[in-house]
N, CA and C atoms as a LAMMPS dump frame, in Angstrom:
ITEM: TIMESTEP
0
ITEM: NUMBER OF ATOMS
282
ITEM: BOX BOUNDS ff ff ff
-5.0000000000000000e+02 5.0000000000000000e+02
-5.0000000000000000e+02 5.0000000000000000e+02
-5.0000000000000000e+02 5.0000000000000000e+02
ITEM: ATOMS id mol type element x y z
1 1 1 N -43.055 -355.073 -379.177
2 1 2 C -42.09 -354.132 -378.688
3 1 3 C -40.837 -354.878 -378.234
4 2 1 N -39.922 -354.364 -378.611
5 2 2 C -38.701 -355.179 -377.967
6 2 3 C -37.646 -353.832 -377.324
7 3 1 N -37.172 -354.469 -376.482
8 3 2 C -36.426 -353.664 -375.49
9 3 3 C -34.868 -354.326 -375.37
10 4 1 N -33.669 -353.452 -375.846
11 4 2 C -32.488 -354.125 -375.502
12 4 3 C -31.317 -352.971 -374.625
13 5 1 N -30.787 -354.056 -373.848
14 5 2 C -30.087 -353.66 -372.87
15 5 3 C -28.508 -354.221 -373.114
16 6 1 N -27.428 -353.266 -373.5
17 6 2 C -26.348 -353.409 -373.707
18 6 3 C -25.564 -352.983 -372.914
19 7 1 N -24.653 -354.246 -372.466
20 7 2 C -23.651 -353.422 -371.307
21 7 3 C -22.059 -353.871 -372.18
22 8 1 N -21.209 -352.916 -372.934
23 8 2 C -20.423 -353.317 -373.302
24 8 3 C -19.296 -353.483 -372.544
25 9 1 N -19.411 -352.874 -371.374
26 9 2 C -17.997 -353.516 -370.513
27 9 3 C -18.433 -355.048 -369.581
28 10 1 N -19.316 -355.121 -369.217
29 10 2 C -19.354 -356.739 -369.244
30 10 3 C -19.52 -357.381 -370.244
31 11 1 N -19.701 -357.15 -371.501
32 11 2 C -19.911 -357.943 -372.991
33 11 3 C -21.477 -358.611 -372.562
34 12 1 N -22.465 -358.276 -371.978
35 12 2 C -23.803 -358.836 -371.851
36 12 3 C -24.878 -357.909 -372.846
37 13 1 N -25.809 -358.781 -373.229
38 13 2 C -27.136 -358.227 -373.885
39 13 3 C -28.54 -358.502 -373.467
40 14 1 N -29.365 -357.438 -372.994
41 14 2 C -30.873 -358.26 -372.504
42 14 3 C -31.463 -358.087 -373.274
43 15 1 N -32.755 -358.802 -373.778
44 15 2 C -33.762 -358.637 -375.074
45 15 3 C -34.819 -358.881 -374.067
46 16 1 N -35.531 -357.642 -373.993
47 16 2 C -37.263 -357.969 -373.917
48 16 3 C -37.899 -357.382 -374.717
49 17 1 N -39.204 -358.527 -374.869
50 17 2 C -39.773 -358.827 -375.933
51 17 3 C -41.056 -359.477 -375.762
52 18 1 N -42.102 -358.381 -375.83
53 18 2 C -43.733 -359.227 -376.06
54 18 3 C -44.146 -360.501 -376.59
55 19 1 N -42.925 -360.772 -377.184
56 19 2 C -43.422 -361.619 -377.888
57 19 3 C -42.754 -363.091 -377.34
58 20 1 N -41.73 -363.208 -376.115
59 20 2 C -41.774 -364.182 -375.474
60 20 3 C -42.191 -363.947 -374.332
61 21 1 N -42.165 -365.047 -373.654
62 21 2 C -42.784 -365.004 -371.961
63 21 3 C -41.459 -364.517 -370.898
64 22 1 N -39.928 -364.426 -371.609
65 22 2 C -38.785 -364.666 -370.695
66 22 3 C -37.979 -363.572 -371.429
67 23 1 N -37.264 -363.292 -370.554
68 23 2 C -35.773 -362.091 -371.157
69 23 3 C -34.73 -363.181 -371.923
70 24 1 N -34.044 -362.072 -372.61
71 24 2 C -33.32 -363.295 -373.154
72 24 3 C -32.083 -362.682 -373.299
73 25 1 N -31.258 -363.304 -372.864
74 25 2 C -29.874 -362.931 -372.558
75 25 3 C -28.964 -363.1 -372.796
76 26 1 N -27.685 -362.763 -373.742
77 26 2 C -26.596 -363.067 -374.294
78 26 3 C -25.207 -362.723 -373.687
79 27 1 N -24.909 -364.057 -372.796
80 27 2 C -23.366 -363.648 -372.53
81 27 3 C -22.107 -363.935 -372.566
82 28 1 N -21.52 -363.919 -372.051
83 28 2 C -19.631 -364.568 -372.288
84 28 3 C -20.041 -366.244 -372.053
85 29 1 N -19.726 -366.848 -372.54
86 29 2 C -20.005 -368.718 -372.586
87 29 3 C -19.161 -368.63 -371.557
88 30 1 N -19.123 -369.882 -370.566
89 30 2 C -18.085 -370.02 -369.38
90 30 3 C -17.384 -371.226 -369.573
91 31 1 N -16.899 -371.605 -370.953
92 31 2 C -15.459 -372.103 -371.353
93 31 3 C -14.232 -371.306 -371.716
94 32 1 N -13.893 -370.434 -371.118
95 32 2 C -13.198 -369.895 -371.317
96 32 3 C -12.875 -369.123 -372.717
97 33 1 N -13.376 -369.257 -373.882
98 33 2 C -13.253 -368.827 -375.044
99 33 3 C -13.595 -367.425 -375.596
100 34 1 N -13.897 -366.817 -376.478
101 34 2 C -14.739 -365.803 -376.699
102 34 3 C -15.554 -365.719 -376.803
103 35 1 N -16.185 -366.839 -377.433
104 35 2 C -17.759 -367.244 -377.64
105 35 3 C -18.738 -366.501 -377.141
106 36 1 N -20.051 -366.295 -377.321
107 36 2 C -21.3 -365.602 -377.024
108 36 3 C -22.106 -366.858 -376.944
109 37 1 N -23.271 -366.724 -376.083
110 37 2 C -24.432 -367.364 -375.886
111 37 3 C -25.54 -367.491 -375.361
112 38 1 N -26.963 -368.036 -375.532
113 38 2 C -27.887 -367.284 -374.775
114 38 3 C -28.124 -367.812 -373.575
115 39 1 N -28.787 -367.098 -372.927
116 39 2 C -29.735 -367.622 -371.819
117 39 3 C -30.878 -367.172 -371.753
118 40 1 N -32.307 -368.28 -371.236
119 40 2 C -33.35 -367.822 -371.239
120 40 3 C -33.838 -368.06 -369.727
121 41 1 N -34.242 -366.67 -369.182
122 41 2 C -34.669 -366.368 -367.717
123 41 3 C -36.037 -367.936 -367.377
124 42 1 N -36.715 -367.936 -368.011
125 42 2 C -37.432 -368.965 -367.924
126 42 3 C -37.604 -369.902 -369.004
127 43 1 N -37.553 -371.27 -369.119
128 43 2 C -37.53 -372.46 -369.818
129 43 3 C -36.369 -372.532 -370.757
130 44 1 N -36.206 -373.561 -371.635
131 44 2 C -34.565 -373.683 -372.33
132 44 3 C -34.247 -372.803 -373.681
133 45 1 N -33.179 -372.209 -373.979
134 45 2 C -32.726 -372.179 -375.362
135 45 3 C -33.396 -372.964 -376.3
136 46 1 N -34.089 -372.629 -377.487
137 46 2 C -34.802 -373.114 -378.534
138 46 3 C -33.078 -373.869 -379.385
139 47 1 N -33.862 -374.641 -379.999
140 47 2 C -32.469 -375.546 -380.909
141 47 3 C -31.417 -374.585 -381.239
142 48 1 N -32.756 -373.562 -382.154
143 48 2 C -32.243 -372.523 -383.416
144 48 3 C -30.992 -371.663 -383.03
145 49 1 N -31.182 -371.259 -381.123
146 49 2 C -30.581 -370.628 -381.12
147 49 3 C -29.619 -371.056 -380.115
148 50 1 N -29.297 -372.423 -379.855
149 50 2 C -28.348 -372.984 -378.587
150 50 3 C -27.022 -373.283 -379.06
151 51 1 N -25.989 -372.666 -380.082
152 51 2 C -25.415 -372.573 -380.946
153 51 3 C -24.421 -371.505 -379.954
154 52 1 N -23.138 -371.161 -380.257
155 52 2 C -22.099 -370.421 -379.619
156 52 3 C -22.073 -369.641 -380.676
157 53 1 N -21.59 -368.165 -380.608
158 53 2 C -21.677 -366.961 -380.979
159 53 3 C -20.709 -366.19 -381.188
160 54 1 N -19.581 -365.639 -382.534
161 54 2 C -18.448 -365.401 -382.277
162 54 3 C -18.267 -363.642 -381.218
163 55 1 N -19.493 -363.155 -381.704
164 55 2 C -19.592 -361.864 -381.153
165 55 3 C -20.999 -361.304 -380.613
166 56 1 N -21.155 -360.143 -380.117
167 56 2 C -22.553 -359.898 -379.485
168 56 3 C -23.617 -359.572 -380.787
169 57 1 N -23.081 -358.991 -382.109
170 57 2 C -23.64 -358.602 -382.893
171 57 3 C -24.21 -359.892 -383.479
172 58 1 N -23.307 -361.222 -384.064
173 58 2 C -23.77 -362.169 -384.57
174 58 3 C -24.916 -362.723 -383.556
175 59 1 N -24.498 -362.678 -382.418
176 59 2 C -26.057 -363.222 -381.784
177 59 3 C -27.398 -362.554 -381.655
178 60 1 N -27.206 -361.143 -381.944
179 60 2 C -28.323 -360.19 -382.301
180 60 3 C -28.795 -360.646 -383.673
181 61 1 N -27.856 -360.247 -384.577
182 61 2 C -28.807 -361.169 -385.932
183 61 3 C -29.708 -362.605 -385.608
184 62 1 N -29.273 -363.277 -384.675
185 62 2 C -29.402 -364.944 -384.785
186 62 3 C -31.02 -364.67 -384.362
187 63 1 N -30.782 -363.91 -383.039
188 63 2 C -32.343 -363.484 -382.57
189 63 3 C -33.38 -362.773 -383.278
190 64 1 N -33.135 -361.857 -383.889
191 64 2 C -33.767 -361.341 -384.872
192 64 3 C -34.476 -362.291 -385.794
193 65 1 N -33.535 -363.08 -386.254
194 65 2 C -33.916 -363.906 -387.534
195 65 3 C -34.878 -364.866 -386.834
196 66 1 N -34.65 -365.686 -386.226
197 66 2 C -35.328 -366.289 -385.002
198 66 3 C -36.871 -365.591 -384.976
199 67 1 N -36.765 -364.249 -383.933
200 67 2 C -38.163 -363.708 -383.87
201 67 3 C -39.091 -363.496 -385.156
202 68 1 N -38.416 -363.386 -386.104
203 68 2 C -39.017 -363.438 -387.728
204 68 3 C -39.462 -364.661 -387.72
205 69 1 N -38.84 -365.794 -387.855
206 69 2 C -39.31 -366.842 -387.872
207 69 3 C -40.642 -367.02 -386.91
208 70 1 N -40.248 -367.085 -385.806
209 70 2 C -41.712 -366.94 -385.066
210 70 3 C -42.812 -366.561 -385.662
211 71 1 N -42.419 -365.492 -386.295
212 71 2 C -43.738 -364.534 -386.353
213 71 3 C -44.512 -365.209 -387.294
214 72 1 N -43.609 -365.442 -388.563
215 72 2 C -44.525 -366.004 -390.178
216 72 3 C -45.081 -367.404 -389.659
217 73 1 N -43.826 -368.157 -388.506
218 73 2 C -45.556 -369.142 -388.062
219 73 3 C -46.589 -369.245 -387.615
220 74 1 N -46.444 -368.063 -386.517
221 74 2 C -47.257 -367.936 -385.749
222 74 3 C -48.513 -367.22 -386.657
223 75 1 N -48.382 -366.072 -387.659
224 75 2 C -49.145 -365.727 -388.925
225 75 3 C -49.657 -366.888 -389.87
226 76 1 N -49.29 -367.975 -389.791
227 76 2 C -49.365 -369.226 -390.587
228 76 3 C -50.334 -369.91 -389.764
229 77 1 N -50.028 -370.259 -388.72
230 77 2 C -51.314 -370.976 -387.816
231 77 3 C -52.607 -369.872 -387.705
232 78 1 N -52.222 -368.583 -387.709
233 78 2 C -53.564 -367.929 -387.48
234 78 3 C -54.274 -368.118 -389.144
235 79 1 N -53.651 -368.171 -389.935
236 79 2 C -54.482 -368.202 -391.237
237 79 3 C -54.975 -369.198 -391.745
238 80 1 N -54.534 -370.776 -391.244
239 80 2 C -55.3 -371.402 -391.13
240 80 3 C -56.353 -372.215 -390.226
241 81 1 N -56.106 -371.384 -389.473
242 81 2 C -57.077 -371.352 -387.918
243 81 3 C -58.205 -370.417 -388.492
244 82 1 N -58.071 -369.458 -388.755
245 82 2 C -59.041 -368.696 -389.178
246 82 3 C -59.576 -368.505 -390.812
247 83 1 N -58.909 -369.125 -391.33
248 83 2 C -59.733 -369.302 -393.106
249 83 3 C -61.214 -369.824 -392.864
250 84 1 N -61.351 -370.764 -392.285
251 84 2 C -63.276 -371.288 -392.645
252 84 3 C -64.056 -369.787 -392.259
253 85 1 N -63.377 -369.124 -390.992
254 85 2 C -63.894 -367.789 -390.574
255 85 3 C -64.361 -366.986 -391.44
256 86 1 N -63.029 -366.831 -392.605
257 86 2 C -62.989 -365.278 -393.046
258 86 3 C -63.977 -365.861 -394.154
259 87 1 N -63.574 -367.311 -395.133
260 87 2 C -64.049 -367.577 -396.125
261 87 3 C -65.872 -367.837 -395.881
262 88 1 N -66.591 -367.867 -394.627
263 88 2 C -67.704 -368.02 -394.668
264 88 3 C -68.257 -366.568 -394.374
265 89 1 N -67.395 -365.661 -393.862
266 89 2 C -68.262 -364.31 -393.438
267 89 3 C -67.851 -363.443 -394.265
268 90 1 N -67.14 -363.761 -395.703
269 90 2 C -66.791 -363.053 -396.653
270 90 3 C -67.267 -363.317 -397.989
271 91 1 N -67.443 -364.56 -398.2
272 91 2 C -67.762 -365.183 -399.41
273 91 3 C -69.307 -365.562 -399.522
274 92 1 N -70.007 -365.937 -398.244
275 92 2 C -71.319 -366.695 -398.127
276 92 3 C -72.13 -365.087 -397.672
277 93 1 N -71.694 -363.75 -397.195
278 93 2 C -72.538 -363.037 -397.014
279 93 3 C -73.474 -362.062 -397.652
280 94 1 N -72.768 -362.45 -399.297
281 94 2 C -73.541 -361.885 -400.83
282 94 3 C -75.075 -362.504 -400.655
């Protein structure tokens, strides 16, 4: 489930999301510029996404793409975490 919170007169965005432990938050960078960027309520910005942002929308894609990513690994470790599983209680129970 993801939950977003848009405030367009402060230019801020909140993302919650089951699927991290922390909110994640996109706001005005404090160099003075236009830039967008995140913040995470608990532990650091991942590489993928510690990158400056020309607008609120481009950093919504960035996250998105991001949580996709997550997912097909996190689907990737479960399938081979669990193959001897499926392949012995599927194949050996003929």
């Amino acid at each position: 489930m993801v939950e977003l919170k848009e405030n367009t007169a402060k230019q801020t965005c909140v993302w919650k999301t089951d699927k991290l432990a922390t909110d994640i938050h996109i706001r005005k960078s404090n160099d003075g510029f236009i830039f967008f960027e995140f913040h995470f309520e608990k532990g650091l910005v991942p590489k993928e996404l510690s990158g400056k942002y020309s607008s609120i929308p481009k950093a919504k894609q960035a996250i998105t793409q991001y949580l996709c990513h997550v997912n097909i690994i996190l689907l990737l470790i479960c399938a081979i975490i669990f193959q001897p599983f499926f392949l012995q209680t599927h194949l050996c129970s003929s």
